[in-house]
py3Dmol code that shows the C-alpha trace and the ligand (Angstrom):
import py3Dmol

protein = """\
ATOM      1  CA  UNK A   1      51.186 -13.945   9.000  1.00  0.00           C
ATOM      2  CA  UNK A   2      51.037 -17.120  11.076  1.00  0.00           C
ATOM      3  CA  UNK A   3      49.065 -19.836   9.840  1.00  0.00           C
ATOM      4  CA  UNK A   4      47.185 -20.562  12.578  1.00  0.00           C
ATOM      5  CA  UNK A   5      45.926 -16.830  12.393  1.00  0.00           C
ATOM      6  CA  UNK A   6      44.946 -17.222   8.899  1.00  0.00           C
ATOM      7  CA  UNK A   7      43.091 -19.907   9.293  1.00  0.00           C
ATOM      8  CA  UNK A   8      41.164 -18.547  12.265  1.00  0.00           C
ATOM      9  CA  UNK A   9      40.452 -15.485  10.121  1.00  0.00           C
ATOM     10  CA  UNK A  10      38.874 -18.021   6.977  1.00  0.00           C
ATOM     11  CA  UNK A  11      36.599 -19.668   9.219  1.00  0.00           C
ATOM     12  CA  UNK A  12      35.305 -16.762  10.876  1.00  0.00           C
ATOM     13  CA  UNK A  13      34.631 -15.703   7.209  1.00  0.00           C
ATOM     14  CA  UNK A  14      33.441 -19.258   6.717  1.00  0.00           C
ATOM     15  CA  UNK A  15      31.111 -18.838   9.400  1.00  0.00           C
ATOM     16  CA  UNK A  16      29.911 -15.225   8.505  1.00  0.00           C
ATOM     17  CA  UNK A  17      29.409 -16.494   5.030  1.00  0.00           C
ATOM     18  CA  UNK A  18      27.179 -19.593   6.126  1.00  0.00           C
ATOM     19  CA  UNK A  19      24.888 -17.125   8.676  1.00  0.00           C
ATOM     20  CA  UNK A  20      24.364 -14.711   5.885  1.00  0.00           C
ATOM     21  CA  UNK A  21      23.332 -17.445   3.725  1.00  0.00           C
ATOM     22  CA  UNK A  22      20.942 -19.090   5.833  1.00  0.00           C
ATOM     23  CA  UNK A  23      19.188 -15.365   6.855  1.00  0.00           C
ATOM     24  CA  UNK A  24      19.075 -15.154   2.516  1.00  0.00           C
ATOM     25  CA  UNK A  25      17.648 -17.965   2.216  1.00  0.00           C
ATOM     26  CA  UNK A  26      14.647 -17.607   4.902  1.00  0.00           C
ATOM     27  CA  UNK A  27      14.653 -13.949   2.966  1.00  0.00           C
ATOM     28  CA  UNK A  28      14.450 -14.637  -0.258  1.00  0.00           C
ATOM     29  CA  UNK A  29      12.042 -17.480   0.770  1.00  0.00           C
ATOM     30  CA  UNK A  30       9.578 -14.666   2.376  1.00  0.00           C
ATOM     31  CA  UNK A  31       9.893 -12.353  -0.334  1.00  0.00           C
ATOM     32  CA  UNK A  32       9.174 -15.087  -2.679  1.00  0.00           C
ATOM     33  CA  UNK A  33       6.534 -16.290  -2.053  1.00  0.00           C
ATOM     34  CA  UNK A  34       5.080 -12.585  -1.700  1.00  0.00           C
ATOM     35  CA  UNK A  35       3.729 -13.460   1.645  1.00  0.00           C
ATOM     36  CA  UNK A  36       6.210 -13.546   4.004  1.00  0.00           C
ATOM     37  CA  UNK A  37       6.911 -11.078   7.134  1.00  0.00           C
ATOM     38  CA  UNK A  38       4.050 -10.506   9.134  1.00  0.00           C
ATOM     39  CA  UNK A  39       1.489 -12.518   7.737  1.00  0.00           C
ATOM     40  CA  UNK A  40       1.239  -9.786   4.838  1.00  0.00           C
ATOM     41  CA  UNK A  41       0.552 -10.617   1.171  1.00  0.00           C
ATOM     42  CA  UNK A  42       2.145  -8.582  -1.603  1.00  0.00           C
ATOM     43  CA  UNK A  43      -0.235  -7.422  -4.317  1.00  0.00           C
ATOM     44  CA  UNK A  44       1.023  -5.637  -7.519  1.00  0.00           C
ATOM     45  CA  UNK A  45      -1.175  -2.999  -9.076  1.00  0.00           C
ATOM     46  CA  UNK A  46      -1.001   0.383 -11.095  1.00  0.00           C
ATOM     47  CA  UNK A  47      -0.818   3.568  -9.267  1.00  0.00           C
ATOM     48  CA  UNK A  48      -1.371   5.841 -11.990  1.00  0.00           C
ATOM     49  CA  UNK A  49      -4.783   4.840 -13.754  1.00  0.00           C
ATOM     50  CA  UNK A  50      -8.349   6.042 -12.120  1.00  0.00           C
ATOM     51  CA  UNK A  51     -10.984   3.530 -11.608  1.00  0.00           C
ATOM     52  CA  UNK A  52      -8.503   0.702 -11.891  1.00  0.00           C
ATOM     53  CA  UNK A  53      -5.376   1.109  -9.780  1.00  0.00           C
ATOM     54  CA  UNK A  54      -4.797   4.978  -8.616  1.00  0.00           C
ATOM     55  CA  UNK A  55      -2.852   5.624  -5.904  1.00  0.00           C
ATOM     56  CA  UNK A  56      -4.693   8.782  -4.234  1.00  0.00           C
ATOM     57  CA  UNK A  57      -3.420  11.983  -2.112  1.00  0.00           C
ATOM     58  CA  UNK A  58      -4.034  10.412   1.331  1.00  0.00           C
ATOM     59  CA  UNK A  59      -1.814   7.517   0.122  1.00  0.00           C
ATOM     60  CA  UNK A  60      -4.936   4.912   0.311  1.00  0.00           C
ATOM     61  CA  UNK A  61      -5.816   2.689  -3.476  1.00  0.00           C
ATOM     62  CA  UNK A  62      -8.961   2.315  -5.484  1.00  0.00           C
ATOM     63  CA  UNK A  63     -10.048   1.319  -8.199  1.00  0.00           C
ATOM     64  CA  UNK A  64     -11.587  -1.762 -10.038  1.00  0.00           C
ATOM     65  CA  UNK A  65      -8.294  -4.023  -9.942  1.00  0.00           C
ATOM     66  CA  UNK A  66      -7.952  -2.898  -6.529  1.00  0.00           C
ATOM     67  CA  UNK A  67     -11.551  -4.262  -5.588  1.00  0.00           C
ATOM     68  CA  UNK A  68     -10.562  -7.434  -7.480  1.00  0.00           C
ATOM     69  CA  UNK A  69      -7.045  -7.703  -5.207  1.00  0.00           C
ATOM     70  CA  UNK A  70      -8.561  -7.027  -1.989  1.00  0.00           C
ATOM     71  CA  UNK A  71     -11.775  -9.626  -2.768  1.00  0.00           C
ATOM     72  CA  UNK A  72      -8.841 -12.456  -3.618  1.00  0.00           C
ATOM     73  CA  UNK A  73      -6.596 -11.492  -0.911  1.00  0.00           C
ATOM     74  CA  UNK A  74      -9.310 -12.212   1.576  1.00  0.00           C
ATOM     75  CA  UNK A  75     -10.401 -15.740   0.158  1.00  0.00           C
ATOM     76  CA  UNK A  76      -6.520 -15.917   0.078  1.00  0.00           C
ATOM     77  CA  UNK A  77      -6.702 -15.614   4.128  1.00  0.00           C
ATOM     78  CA  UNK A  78      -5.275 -12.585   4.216  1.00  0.00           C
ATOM     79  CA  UNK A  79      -7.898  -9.372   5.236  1.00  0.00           C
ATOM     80  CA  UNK A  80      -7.628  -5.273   3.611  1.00  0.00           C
ATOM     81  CA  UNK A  81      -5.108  -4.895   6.364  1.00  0.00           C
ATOM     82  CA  UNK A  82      -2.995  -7.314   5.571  1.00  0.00           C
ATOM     83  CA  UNK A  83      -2.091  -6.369   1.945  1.00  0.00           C
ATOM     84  CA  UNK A  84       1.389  -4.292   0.834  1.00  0.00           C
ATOM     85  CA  UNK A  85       0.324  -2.929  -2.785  1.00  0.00           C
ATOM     86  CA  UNK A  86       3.152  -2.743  -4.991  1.00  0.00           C
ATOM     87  CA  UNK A  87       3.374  -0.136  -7.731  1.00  0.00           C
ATOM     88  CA  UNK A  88       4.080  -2.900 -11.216  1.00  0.00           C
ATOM     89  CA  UNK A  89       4.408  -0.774 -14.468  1.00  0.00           C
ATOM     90  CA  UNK A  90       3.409  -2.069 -17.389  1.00  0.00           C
ATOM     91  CA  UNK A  91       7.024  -3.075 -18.329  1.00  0.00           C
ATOM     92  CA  UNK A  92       7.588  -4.764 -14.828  1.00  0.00           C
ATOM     93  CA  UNK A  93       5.041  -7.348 -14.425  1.00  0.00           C
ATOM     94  CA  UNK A  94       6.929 -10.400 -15.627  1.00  0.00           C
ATOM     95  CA  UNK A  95      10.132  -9.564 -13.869  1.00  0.00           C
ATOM     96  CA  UNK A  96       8.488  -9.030 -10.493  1.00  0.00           C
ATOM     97  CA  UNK A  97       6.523 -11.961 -10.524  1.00  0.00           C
ATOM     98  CA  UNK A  98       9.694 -13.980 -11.189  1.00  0.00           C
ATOM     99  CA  UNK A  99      11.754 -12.215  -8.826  1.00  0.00           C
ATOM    100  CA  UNK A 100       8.858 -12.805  -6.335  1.00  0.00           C
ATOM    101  CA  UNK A 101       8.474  -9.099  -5.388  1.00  0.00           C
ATOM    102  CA  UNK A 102       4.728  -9.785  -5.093  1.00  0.00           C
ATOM    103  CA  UNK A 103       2.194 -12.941  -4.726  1.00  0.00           C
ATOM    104  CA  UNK A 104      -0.128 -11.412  -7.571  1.00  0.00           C
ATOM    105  CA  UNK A 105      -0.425  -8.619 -10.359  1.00  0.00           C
ATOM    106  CA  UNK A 106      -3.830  -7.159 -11.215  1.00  0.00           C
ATOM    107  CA  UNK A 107      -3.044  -4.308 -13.165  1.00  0.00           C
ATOM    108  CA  UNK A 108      -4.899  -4.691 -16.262  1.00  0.00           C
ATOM    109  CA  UNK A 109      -2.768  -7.393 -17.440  1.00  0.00           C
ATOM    110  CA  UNK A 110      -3.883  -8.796 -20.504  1.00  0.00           C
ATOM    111  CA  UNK A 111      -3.177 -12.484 -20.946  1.00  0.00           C
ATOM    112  CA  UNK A 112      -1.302 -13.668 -23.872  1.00  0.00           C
ATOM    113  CA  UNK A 113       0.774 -16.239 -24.876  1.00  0.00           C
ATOM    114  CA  UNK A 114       3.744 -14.509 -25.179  1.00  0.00           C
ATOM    115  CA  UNK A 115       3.117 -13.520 -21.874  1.00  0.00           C
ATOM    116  CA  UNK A 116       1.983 -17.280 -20.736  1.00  0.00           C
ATOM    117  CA  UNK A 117       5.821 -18.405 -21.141  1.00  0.00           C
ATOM    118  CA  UNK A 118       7.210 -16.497 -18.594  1.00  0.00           C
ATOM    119  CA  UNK A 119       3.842 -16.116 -16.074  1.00  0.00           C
ATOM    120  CA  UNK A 120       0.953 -17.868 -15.374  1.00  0.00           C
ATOM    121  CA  UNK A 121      -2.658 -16.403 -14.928  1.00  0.00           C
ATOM    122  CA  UNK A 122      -5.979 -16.712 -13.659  1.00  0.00           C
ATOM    123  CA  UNK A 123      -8.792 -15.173 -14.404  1.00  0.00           C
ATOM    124  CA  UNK A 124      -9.926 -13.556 -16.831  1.00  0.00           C
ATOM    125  CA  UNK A 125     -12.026 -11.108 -14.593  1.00  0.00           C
ATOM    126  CA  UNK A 126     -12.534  -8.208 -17.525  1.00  0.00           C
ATOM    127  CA  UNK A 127     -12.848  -7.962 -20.908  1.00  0.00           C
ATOM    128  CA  UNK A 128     -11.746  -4.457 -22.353  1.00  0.00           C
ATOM    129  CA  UNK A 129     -11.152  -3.298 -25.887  1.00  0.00           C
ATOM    130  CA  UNK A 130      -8.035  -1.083 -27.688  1.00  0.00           C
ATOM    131  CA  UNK A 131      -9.237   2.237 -27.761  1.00  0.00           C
ATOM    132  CA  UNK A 132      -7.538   5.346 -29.100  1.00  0.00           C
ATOM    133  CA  UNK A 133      -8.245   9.131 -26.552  1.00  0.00           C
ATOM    134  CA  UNK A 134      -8.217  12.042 -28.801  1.00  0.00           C
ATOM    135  CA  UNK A 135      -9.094  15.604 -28.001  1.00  0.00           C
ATOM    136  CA  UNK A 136     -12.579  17.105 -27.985  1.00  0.00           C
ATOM    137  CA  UNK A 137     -12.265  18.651 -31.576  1.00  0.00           C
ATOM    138  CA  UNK A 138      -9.720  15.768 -32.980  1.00  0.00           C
ATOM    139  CA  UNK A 139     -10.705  14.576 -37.029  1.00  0.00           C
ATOM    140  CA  UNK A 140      -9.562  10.868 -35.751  1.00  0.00           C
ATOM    141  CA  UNK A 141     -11.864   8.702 -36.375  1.00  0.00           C
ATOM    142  CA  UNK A 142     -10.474   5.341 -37.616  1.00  0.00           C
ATOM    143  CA  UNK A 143      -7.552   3.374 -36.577  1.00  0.00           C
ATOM    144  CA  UNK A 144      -5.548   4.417 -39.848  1.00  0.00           C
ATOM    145  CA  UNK A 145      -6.110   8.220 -39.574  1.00  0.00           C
ATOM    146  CA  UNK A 146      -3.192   8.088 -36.772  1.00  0.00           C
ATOM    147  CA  UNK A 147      -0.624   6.680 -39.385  1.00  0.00           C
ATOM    148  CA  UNK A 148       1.683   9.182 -39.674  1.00  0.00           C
ATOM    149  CA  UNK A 149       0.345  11.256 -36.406  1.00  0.00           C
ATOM    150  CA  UNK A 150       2.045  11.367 -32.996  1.00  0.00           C
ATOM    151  CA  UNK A 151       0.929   8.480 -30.648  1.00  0.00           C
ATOM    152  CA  UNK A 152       1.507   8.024 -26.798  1.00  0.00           C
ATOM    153  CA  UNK A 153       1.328   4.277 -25.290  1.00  0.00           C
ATOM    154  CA  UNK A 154       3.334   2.624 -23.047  1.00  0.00           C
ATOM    155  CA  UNK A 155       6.651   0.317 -22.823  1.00  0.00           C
ATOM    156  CA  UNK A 156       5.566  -3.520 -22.144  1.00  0.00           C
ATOM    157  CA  UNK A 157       1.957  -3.187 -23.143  1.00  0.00           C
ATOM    158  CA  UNK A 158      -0.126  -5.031 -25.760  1.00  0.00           C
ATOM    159  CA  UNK A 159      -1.224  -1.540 -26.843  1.00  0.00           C
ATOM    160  CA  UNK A 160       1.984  -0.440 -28.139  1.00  0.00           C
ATOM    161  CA  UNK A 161       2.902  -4.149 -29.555  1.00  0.00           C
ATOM    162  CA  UNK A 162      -0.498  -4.134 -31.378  1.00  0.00           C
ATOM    163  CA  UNK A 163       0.160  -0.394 -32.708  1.00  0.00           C
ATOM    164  CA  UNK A 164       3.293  -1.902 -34.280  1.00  0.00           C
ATOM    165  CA  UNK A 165       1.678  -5.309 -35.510  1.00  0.00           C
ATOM    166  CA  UNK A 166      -1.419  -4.394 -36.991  1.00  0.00           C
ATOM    167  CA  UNK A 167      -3.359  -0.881 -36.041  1.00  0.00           C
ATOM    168  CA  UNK A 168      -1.193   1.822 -37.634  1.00  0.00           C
ATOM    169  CA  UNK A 169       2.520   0.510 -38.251  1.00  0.00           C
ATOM    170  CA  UNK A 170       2.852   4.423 -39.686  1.00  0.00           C
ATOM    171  CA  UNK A 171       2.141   5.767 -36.397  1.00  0.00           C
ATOM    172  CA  UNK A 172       5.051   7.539 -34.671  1.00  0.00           C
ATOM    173  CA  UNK A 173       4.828   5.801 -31.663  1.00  0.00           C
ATOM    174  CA  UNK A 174       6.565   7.119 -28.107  1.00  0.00           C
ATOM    175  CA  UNK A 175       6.663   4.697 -25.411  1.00  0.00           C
ATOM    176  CA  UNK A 176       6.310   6.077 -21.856  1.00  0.00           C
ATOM    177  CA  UNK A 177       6.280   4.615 -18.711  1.00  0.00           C
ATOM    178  CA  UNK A 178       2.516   4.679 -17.508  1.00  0.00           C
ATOM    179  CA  UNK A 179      -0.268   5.907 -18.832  1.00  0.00           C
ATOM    180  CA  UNK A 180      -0.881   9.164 -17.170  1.00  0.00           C
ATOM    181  CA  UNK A 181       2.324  10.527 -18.504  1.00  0.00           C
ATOM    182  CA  UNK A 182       0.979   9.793 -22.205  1.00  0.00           C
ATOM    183  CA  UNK A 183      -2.512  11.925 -21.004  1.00  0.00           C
ATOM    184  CA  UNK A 184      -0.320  14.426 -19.924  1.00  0.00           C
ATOM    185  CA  UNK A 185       1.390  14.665 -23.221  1.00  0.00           C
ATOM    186  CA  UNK A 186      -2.164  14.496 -24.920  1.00  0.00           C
ATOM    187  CA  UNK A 187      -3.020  17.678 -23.015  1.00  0.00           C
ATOM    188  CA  UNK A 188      -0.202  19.962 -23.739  1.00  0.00           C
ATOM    189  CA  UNK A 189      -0.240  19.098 -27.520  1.00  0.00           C
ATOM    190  CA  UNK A 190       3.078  16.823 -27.609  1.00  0.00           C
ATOM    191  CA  UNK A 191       1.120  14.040 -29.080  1.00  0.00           C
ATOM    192  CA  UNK A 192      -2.322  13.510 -31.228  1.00  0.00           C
ATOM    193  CA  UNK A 193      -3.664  10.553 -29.331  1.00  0.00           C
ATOM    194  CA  UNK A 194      -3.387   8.010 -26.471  1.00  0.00           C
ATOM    195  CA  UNK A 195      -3.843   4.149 -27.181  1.00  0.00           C
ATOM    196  CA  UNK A 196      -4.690   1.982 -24.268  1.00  0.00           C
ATOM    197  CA  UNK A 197      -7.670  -0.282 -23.230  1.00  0.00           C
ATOM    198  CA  UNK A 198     -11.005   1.476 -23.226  1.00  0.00           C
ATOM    199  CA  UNK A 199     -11.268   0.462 -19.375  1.00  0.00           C
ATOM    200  CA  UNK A 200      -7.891   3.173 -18.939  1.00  0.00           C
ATOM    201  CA  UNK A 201      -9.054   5.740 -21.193  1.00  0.00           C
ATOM    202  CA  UNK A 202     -12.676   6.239 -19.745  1.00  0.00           C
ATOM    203  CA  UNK A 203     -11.106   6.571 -16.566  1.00  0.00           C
ATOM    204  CA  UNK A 204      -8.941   8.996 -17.227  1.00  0.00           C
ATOM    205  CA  UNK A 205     -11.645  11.317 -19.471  1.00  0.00           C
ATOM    206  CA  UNK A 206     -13.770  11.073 -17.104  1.00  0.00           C
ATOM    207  CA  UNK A 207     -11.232  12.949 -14.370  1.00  0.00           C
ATOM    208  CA  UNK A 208     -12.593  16.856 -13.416  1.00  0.00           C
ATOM    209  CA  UNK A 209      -9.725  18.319 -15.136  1.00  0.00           C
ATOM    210  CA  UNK A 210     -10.243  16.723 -18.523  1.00  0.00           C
ATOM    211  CA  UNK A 211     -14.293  16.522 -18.899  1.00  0.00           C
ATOM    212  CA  UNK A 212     -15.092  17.670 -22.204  1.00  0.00           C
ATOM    213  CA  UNK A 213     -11.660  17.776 -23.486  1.00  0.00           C
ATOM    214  CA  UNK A 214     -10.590  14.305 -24.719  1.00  0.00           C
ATOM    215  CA  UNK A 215     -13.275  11.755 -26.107  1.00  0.00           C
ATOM    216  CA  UNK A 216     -12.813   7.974 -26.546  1.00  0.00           C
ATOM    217  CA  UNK A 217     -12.803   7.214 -30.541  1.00  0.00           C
ATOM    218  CA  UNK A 218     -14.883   3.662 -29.515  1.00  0.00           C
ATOM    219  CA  UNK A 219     -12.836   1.244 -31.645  1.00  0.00           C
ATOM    220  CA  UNK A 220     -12.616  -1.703 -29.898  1.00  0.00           C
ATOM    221  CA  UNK A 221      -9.480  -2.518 -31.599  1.00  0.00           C
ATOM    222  CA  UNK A 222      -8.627  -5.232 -29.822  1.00  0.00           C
ATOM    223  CA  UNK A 223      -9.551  -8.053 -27.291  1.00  0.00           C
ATOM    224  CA  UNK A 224      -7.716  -7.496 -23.766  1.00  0.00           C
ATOM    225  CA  UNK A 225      -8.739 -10.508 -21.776  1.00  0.00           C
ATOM    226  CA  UNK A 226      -7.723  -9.074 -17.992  1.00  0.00           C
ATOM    227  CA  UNK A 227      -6.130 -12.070 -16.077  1.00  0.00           C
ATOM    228  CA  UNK A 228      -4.233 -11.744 -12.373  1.00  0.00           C
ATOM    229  CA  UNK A 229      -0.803 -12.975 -12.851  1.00  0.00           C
ATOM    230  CA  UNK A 230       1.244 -15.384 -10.958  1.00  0.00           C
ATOM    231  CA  UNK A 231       4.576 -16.713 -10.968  1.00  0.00           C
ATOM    232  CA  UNK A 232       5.522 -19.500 -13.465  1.00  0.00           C
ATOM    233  CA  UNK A 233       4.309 -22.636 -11.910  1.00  0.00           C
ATOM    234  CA  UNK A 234       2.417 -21.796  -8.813  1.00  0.00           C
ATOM    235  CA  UNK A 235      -0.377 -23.523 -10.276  1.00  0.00           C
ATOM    236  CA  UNK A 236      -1.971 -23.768  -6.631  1.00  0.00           C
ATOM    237  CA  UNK A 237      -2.375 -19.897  -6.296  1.00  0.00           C
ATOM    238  CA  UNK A 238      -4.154 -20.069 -10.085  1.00  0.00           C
ATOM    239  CA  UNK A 239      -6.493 -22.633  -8.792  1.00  0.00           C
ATOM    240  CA  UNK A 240      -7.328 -20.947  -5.732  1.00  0.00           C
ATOM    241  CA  UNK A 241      -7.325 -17.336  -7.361  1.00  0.00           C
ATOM    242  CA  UNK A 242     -10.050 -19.093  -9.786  1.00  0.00           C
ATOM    243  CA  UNK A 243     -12.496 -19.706  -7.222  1.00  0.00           C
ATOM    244  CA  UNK A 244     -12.633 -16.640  -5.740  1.00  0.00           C
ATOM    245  CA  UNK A 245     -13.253 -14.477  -8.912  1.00  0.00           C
ATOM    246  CA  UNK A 246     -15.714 -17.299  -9.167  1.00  0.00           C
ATOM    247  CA  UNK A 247     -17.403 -16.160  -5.560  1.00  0.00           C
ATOM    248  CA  UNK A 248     -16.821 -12.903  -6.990  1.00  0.00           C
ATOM    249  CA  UNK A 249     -19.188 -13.063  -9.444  1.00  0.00           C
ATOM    250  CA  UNK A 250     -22.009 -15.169  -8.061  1.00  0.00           C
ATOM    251  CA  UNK A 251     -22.027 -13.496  -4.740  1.00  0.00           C
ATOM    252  CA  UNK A 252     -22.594  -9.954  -6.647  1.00  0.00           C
ATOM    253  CA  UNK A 253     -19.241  -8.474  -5.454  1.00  0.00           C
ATOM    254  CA  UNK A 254     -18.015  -8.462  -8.918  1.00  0.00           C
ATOM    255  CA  UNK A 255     -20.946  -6.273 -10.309  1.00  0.00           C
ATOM    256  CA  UNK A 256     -20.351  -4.150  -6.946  1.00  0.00           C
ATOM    257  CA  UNK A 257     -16.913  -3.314  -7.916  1.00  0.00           C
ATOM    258  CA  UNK A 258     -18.029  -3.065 -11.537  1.00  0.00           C
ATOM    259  CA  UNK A 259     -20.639  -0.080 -10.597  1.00  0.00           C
ATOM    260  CA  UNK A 260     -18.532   1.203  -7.500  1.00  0.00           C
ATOM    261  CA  UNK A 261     -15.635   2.193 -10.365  1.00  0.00           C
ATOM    262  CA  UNK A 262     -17.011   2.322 -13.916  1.00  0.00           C
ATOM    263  CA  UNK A 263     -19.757   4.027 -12.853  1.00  0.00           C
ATOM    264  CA  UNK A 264     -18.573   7.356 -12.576  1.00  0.00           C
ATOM    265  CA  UNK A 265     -16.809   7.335 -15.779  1.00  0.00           C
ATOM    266  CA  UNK A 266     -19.721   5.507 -17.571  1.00  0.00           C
ATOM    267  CA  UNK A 267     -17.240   2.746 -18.754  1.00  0.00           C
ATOM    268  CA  UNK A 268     -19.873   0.194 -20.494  1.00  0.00           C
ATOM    269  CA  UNK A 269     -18.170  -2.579 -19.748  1.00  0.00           C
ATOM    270  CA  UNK A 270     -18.589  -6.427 -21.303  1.00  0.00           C
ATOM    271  CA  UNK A 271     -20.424  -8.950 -18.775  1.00  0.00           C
ATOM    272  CA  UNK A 272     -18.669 -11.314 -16.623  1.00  0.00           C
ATOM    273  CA  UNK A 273     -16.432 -13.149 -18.170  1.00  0.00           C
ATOM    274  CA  UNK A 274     -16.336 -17.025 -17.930  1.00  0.00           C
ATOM    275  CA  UNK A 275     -13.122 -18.110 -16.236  1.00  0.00           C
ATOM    276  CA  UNK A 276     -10.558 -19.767 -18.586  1.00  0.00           C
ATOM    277  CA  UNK A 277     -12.235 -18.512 -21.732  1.00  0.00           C
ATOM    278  CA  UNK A 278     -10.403 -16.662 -23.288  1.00  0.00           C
ATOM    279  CA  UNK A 279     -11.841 -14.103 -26.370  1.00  0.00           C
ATOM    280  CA  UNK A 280      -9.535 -14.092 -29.317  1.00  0.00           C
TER     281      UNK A 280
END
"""
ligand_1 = """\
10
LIG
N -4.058 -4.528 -20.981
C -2.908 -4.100 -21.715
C -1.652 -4.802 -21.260
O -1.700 -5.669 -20.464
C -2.698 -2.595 -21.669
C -2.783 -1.981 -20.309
C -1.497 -2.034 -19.536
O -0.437 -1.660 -20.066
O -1.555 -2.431 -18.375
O -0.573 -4.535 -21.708
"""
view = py3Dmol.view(width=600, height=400)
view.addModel(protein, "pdb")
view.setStyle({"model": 0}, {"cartoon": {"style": "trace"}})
view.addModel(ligand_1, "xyz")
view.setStyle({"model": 1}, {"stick": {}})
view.zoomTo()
view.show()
């Protein structure tokens, strides 16, 4: 091969490799940020958990964290239309927030400090409480009587990380991915009982095809302060995520959402929290 060929061919490469890079770069910088093509903003949330984040049969979203998304989306600047939701799994939510697959996470994400080293949040906006769903006729009445018995939770949630740590180490824990799979498993007899927030569990008892079956054991095992995550170091979108659950609340939109979505399941949920307080 002549030299003069070769080199042709290297710069062309040269000069393929430098476009590509440039288009990655003004990708990667949309996708990012979470806000990019369009003038849309990238929202995670759960698909899979009624009156929080369910995605329903004519493909539309509702639910409490939903409510909460859409409010801070539009002090954000960006309107209902203008949002892409995201389906982020409990096991997910750090990794897409540093990857930048979305701007925000509300998907009842409970802020911790393990958490706090790879995210940062805002909020809180909800205080819920570790709860064990049992069936109807189920003898479980304490956190210890499920030592030993077959418990559903999920990967990468405090739930399953407490049920280790401190509320029944004896427990034979399986991990799924979301919750609904767990309720399913409740139903057809392949576990004993579903741990999750209290907030989850209502919603999912309260569904036609399970009234009267399961019942909440009302345990309040824990405190799950709800905060709307962010990636490491965007301390701007914290700040300005702030004051609009802050609107939120003293406009009334907050109790709105609270009725609009608890309601049906007659969730009794805590008041308002304060933002930055954390309950231990
Ligand atoms: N709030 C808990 C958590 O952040 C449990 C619910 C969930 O998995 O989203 O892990």
């Amino acid at each position: 091969m002549n030299l003069r060929k070769v080199t042709a061919a290297s710069a062309a490469v040269l000069a393929l490799a430098l476009t590509a890079t440039a288009c990655g770069g003004d990708d990667s910088k949309d996708s990012g940020s979470g806000s990019g093509g369009g003038g849309k903003i990238k929202i995670g949330i759960k698909y899979d958990q009624p009156g929080l984040g369910l995605k329903q049969p004519d493909g539309s979203f509702a639910g409490f964290d939903v409510d909460v998304a859409t409010y801070v989306a539009k002090q954000l600047g960006y309107g209902p239309d203008k949002i892409e939701w995201v389906e982020t799994k409990s096991a997910d939510r750090e990794n897409a927030l540093a990857r930048g697959d979305v701007k925000f996470i509300a998907a009842t994400y409970s802020i911790n400090d393990e958490r706090k080293k790879k995210v940062d949040f805002a909020g809180p906006y909800l205080l819920a409480h570790q709860d064990l769903l049992v069936k109807s006729d189920a003898g479980i009445t304490k956190a210890t009587d499920i030592n030993g018995k077959r418990l559903c939770s999920v990967a990468g949630s405090t739930s399953a990380q407490n049920v280790h740590d401190t509320i029944a180490p004896n427990a034979q824990l399986k991990q799924y991915g979301g919750y609904s799979e767990c309720i399913g498993a409740l139903q057809s007899g392949a576990v004993d009982a579903v741990t999750t927030d209290d907030s989850i569990l209502a919603g999912f008892a309260a569904q036609d095809q399970y009234k009267g079956k399961f019942k909440l054991a009302g345990l309040k095992l824990s405190n799950e302060n709800y905060g709307i995550g962010v990636k490491k170091g965007d301390s701007a979108t914290v700040g300005k995520i702030n004051a609009a659950l802050e609107k939120m609340v003293s406009d009334k939109s907050w109790e709105k959402a609270v009725q609009d979505n608890f309601g049906p399941a007659e969730y009794k949920n805590e008041p308002a929290p304060k933002i930055g307080t954390i309950v231990k």
